[in-house]
C-alpha positions as a printed NumPy array, in Angstrom:
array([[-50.608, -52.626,  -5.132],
       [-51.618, -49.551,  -7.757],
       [-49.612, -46.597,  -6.247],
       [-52.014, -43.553,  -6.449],
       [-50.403, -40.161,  -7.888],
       [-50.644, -36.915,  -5.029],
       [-53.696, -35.324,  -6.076],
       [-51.642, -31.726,  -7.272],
       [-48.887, -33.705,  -8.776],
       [-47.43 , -32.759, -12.088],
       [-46.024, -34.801, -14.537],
       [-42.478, -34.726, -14.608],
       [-42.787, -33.784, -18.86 ],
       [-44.36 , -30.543, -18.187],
       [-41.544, -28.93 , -15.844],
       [-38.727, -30.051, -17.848],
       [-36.468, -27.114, -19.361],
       [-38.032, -26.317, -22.992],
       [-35.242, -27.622, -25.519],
       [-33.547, -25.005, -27.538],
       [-33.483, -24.704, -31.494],
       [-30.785, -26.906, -31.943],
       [-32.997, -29.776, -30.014],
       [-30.6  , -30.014, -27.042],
       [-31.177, -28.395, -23.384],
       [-29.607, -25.338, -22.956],
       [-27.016, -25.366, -20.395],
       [-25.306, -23.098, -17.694],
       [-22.269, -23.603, -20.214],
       [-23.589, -22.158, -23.039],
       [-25.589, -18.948, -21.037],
       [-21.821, -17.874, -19.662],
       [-20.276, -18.533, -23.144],
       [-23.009, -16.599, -24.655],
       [-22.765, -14.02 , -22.387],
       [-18.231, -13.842, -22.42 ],
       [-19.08 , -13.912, -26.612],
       [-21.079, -10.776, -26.044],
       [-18.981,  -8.868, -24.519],
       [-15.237,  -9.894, -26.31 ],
       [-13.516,  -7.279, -27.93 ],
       [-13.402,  -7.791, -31.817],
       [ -9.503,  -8.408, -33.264],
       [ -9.604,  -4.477, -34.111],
       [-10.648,  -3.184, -30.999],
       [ -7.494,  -5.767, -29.327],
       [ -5.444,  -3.811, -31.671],
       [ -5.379,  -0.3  , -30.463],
       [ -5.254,  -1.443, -26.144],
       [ -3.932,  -0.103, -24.112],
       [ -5.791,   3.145, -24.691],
       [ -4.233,   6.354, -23.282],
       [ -5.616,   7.843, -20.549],
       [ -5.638,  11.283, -20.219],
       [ -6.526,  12.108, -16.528],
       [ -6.699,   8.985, -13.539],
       [ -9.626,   9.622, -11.424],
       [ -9.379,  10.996,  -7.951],
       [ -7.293,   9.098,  -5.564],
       [ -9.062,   7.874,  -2.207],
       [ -9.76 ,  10.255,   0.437],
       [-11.556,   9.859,   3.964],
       [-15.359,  10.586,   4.027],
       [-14.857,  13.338,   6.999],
       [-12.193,  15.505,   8.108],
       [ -9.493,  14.312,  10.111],
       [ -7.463,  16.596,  12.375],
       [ -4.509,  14.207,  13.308],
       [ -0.997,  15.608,  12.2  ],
       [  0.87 ,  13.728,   9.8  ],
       [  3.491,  11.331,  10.483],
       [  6.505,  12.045,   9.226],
       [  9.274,   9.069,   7.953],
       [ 12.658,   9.246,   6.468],
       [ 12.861,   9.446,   2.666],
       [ 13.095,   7.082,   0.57 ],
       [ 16.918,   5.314,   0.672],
       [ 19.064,   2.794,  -0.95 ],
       [ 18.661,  -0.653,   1.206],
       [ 20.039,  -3.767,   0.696],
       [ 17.976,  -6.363,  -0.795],
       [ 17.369,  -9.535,   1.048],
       [ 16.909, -12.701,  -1.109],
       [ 13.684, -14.496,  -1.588],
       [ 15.144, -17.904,   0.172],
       [ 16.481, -16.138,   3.41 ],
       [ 12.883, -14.305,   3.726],
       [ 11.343, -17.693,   2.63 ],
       [ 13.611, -19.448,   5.436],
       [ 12.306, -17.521,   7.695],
       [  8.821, -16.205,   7.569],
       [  6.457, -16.507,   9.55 ],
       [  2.318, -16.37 ,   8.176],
       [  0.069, -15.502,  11.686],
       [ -2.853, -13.898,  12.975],
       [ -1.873, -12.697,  16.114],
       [  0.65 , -10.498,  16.891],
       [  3.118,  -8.893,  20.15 ],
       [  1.635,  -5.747,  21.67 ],
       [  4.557,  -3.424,  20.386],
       [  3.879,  -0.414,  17.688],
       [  5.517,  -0.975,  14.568],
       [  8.333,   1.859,  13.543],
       [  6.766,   4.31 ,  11.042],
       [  9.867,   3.942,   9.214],
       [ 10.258,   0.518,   8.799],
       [  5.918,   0.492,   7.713],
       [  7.104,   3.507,   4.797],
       [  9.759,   1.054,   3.544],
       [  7.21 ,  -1.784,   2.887],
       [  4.873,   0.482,   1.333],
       [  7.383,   1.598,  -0.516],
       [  8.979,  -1.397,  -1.837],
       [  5.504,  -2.68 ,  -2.807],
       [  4.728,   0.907,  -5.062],
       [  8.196,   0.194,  -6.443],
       [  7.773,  -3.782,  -7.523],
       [  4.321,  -2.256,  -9.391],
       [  6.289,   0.114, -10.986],
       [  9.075,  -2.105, -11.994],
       [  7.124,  -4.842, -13.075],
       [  4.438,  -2.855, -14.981],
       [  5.689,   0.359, -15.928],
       [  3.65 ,   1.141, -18.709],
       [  0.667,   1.435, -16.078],
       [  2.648,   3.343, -14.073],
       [  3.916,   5.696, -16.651],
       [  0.399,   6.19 , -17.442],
       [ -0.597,   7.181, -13.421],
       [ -2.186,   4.026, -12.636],
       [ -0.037,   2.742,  -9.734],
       [ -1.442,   0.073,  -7.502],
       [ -1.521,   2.116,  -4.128],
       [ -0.86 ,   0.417,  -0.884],
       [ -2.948,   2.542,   2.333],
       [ -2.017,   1.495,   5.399],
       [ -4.683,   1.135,   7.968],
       [ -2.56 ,   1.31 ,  11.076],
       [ -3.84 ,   0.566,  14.852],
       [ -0.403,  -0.103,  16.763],
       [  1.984,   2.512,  14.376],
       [  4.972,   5.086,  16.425],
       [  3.866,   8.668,  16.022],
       [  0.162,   7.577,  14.748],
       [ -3.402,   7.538,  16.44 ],
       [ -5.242,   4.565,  14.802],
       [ -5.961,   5.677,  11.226],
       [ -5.903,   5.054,   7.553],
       [ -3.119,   6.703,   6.117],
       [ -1.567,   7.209,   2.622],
       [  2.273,   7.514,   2.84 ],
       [  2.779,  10.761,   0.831],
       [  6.356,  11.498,   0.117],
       [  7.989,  11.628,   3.07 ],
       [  5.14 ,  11.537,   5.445],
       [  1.692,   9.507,   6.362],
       [ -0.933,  11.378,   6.214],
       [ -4.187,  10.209,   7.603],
       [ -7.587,   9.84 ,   5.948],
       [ -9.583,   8.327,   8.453],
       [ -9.778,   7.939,  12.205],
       [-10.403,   4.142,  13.326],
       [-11.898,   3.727,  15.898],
       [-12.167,   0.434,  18.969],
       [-16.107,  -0.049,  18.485],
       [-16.208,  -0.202,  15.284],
       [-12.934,  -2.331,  14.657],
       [-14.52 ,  -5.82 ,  14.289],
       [-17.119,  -4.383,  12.004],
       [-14.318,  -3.893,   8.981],
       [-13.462,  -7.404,   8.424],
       [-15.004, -10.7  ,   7.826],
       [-12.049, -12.696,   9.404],
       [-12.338, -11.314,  12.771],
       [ -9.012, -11.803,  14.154],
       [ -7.916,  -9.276,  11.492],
       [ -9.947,  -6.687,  13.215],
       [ -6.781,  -5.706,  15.702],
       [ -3.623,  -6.205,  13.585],
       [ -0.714,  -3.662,  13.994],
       [ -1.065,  -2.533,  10.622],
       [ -3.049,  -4.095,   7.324],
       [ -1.914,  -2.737,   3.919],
       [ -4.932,  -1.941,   1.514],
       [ -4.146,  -2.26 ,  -2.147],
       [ -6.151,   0.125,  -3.69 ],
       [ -6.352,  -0.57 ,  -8.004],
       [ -8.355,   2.126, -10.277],
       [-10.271,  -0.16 , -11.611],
       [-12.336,   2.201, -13.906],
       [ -9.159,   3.492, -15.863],
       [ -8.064,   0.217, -16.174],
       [-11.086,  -0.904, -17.565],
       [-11.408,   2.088, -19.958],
       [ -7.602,   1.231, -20.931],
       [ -7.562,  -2.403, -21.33 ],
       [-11.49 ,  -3.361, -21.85 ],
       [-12.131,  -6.721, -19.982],
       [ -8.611,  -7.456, -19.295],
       [ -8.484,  -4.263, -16.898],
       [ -9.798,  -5.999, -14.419],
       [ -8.35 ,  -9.081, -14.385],
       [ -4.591,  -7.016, -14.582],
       [ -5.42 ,  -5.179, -11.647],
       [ -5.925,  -8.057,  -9.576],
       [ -2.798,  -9.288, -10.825],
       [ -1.044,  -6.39 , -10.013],
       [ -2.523,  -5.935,  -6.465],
       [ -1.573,  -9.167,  -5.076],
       [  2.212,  -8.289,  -6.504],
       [  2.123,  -5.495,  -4.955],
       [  1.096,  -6.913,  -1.444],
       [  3.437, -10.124,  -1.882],
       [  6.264,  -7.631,  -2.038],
       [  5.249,  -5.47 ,   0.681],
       [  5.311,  -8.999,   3.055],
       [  8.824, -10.158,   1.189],
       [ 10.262,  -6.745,   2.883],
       [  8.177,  -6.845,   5.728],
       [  9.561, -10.428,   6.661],
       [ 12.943,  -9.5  ,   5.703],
       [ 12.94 ,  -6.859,   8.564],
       [ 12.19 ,  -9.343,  11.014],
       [  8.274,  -8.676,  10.758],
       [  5.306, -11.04 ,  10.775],
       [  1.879, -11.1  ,   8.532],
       [ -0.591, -12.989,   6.747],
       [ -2.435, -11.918,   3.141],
       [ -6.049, -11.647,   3.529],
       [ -8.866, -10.477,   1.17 ],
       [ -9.041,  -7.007,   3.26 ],
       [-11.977,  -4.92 ,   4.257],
       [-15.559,  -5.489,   4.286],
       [-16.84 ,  -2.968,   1.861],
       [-19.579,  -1.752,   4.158],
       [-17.431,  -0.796,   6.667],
       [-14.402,   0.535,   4.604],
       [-17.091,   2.792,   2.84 ],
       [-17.623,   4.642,   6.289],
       [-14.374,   5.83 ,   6.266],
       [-13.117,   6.54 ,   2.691],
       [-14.459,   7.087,  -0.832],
       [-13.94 ,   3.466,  -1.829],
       [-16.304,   2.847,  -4.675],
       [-15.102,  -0.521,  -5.904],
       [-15.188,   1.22 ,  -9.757],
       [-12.92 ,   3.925,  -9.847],
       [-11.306,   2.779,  -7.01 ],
       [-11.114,  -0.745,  -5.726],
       [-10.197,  -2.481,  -3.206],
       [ -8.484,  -5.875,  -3.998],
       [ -6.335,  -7.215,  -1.183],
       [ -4.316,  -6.787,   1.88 ],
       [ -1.784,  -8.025,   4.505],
       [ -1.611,  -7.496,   8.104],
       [  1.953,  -7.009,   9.985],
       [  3.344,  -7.128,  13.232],
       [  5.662,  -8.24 ,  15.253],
       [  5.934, -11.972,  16.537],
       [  3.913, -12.751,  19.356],
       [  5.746, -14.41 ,  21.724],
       [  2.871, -17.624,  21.96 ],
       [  3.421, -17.8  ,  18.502],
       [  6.445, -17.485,  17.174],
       [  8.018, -20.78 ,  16.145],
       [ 11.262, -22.669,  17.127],
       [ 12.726, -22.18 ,  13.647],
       [ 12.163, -17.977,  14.225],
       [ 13.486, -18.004,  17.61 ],
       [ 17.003, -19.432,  15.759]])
């Protein structure tokens, strides 16, 4: 039996791909090679990176004025250092935490200990005023209203007011949407781009999630739970603060608390 073509049919030769000068298809592969080709930096530009930078762009601030009072937290002291296996022994990754407030205090030291492992580990970016900064968007903190806050010397000082109604409208993951506190690593992308080309950007990244896996290694090792997560929607976080994702970028977070009961695991309870 003669099968009879669909009367708009088109022959399969007319909608194939027209071949390229070299006689061969041209492929996704050789579009994004193209493309990485156009934009690599020649052997001399490599050669003078990192480029000075003479002024970082403005750090984040809130969209509106906020009339909370700062929070203030003990400065900065010597503490001693708890070893990667004991924290590893013992942590505990979750979602869902106890009802009680973390200590201001104890939040200041993680922030602080992930600023200082950026510093450390990359100090020519941080001798050049590109620090990673970790905000702290804090619903169950001592002394705070829910807010975002930037720990300032030896106080947080809020940016933004959260609010309940909104809460679930920041985050993709919703059960994110009432941790105690979630760290937001903030990277000036822009500078780092204008310092390092195309490798900016890909540094930054690298950087953030240091600076957040340090910030949990010290929050674990003072007998606090969390969980890395990519961090706000950018729709949402753009209601509250100045977040561009150019000059300043979002890249990651963490939430803390401390272990719900439900939760916590045999090995914790030790």
């Amino acid at each position: 039996m003669t099968r009879i073509p669909a009367r708009d049919a088109v022959p399969a030769e007319r909608i194939r791909p027209a071949p390229t000068a070299a006689g061969g298809l041209r492929t996704q592969h050789e579009l994004i090679s193209e493309l990485q080709h156009s934009v690599r930096l020649s052997p001399d530009q490599l050669a003078v990176r990192p480029l000075p930078i003479g002024v970082r762009r403005p750090l984040v601030q809130g969209v509106s004025p906020v009339a909370l009072p700062a929070v203030p937290v003990p400065a900065e002291g010597a503490h001693p250092a708890c070893g990667l296996d004991d924290v590893i022994e013992h942590r505990e990754s979750v979602r869902f935490y106890g009802e009680q407030s973390v200590d201001a205090a104890v939040v200041a030291r993680i922030v602080r200990a992930g600023h200082r492992a950026d510093a450390a580990t990359w100090p020519g970016e941080a001798g050049a005023g590109l620090g990673i900064e970790l905000l702290v968007a804090a619903r169950r903190m001592t002394g705070s209203a829910p807010a975002i806050l930037r720990l300032d010397g030896d106080a947080f000082v809020p940016l933004a007011e959260l609010d309940e109604d909104t809460a679930e409208d920041l985050v993709l993951q919703i059960e994110y949407a009432w941790s105690p506190v979630i760290l937001i690593a903030i990277a000036p992308l822009a500078d780092a781009l204008d310092r390092w080309g195309d490798h900016g950007e890909r540094l930054v990244n690298t950087r953030a999630a240091a600076a957040v896996t340090a910030a949990l290694h010290e929050a674990c090792s003072l007998g606090l739970v969390g969980s890395p997560f990519a961090g706000f929607l950018t729709s949402g976080l753009r209601r509250l603060l100045d977040v561009d994702g150019y000059a300043n970028a979002q890249l990651f977070a963490a939430s803390l608390g401390h272990p719900h009961p439900t939760t916590t695991t045999e090995r914790t309870k030790q």
